[in-house]
C-alpha positions in Angstrom: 17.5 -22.6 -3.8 14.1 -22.3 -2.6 15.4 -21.6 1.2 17.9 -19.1 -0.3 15.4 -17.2 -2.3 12.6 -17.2 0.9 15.6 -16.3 3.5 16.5 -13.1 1.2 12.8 -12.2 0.5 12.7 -12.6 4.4 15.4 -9.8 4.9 16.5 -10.6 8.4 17.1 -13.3 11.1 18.2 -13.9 13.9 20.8 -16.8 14.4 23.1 -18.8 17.3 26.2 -20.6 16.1 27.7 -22.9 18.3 31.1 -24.7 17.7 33.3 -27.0 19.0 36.5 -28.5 18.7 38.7 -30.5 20.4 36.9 -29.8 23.9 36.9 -25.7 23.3 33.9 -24.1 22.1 32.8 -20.8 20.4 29.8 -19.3 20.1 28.3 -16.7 17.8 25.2 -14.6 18.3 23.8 -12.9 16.0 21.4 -10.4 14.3 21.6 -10.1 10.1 19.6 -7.9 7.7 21.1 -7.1 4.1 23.7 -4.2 5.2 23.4 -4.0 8.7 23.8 -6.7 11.5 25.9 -7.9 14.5 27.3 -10.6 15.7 29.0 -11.5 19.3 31.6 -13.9 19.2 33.3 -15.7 22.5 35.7 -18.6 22.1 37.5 -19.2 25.5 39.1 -16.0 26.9 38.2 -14.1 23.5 34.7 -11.7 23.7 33.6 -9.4 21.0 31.1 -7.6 19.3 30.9 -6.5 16.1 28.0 -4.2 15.2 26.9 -2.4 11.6 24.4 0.3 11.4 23.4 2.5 8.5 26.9 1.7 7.0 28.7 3.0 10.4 30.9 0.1 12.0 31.4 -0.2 15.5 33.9 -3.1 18.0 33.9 -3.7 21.5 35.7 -6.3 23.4 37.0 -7.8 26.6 40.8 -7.6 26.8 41.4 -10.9 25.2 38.9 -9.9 22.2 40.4 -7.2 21.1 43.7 -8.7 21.6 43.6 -11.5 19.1 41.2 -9.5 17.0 42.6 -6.4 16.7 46.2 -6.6 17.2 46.7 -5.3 20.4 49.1 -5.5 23.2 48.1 -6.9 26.2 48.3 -3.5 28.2 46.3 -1.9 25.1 43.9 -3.9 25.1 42.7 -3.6 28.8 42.9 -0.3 28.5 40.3 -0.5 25.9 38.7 -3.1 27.1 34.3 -2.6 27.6 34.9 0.7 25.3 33.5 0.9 21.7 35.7 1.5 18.9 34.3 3.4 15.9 35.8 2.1 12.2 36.0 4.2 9.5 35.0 3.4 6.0 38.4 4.3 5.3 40.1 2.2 8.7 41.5 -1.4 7.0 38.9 -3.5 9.1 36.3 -1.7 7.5 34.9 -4.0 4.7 35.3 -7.0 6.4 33.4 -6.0 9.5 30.6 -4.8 7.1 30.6 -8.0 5.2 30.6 -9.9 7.6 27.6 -9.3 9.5 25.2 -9.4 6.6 22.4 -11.6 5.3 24.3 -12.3 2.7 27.3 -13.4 4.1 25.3 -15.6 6.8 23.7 -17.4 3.9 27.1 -18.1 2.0 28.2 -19.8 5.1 25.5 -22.6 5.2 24.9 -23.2 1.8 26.2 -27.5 1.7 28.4 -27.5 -1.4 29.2 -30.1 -4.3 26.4 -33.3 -4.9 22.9 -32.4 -3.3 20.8 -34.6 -1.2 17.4 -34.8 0.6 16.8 -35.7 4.0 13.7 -37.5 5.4 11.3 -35.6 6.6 12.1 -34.2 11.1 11.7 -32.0 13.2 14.5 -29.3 14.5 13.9 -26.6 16.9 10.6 -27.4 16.9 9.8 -27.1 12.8 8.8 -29.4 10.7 12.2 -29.5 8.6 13.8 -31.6 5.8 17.1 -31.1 5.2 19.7 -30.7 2.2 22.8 -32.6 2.8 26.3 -31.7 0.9 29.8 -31.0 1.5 31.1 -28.5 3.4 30.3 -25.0 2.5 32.8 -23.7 0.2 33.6 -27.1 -0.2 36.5 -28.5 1.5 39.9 -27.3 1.7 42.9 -29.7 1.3 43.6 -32.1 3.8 39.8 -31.8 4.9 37.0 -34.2 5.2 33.6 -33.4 6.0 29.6 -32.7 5.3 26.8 -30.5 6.1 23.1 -30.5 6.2 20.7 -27.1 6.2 17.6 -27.8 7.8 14.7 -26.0 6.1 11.4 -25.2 6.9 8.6 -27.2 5.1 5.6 -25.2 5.9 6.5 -21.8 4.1 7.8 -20.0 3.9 11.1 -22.2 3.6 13.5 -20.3 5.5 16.5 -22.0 7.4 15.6 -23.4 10.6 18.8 -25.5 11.4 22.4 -25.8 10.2 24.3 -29.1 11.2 28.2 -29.8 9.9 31.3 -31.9 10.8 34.7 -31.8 9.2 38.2 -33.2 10.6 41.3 -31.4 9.5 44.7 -33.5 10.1 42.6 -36.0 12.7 40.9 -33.1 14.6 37.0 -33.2 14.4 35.3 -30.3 14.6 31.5 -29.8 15.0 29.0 -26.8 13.9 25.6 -26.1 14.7 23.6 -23.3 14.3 19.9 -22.6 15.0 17.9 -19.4 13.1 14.5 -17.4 14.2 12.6 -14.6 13.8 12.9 -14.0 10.2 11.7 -10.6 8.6 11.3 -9.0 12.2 12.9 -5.8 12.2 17.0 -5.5 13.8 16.2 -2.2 16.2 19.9 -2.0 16.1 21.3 1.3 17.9 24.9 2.7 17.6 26.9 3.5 20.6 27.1 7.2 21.4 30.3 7.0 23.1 33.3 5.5 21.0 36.9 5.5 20.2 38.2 6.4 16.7 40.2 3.1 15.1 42.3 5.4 14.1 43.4 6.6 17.0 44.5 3.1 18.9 48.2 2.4 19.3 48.6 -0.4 16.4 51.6 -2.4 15.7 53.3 -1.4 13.1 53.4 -4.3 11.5 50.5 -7.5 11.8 50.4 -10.1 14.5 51.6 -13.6 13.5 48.2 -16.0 12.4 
């Protein structure tokens, strides 16, 4: 509670997901404050950036990015490819693009769930840390096992320094770890003058299986 309550007070951070499964990694990099943000996400073939600022959303992506993200064909999506798309509040990707790139949001997703412990005292990413071990944030969905452990700072304030969780879904193990800095130092995000109205790409007309 006490690294929830110093994290929000902070206002922003700035944090590096890594995670792997079954040999494949992905990677998110990211910059959060509590309604604007970013976060660049590559997994394999798959790039992308999502970006929020002053309540205006904005995509951009390799070929494979905005393929799998946005629905895309193939031939679409290297057309669009390196070009940023603008997303109206009114566009359906709209609110979970926002949402997604806030303080908020970030938090919800490290928070161990279910029976609380304390760690000995460490050190991560050069901090002295002590960590909160749990279940899995959100606590596990059926069929899987797993825990998690948020690393907070014990010289204040006590932010999040380092989030650590496994989990194995139908034998598959699967890793997460995530580091955070430079909390409370201001975003400087800037929005792309040159953009593509969502509305405007050639959708499908109906959604792309998974």
């Amino acid at each position: 509670a006490s690294a929830v309550a110093a994290a929000k007070k902070s206002g922003t951070v700035h944090f590096k997901l890594l995670g792997t499964e079954s040999g494949k990694t992905e990677s998110i990099v990211g910059d959060a404050s509590g309604s604007d943000g970013r976060e660049i996400i590559t997994a394999g073939t798959v790039e992308i950036e999502a970006l929020v600022v002053k309540g205006a959303a904005y995509v951009e992506g390799n070929a494979g990015g905005l393929e799998d993200q946005m629905q895309l064909s193939a031939t679409n999506a290297a057309t669009y490819a390196g070009k940023w798309i603008s997303v109206a509040s009114s566009d359906a990707p709209y609110a979970s693009l926002t949402k997604a790139v806030t303080l908020a949001s970030t938090l919800t997703e490290l928070q161990p769930s279910g029976k609380l412990s304390l760690t000995a005292a460490t050190t991560k990413a050069a901090h002295a840390v002590i960590g909160v071990h749990g279940g899995l944030p959100g606590g596990a969905t059926k069929g899987t096992t797993g825990s998690a452990t948020l690393y907070v700072s014990t010289a204040g304030p006590a932010v999040p320094v380092v989030f650590d969780a496994t989990q194995t879904t139908s034998g598959t193990k699967e890793t997460s770890v995530g580091t955070f800095t430079q909390w409370g130092k201001p975003l400087n995000l800037v929005a792309p003058t040159a953009t593509v109205a969502f509305s405007a790409l050639p959708l499908p007309t109906t959604p792309a299986a998974g």
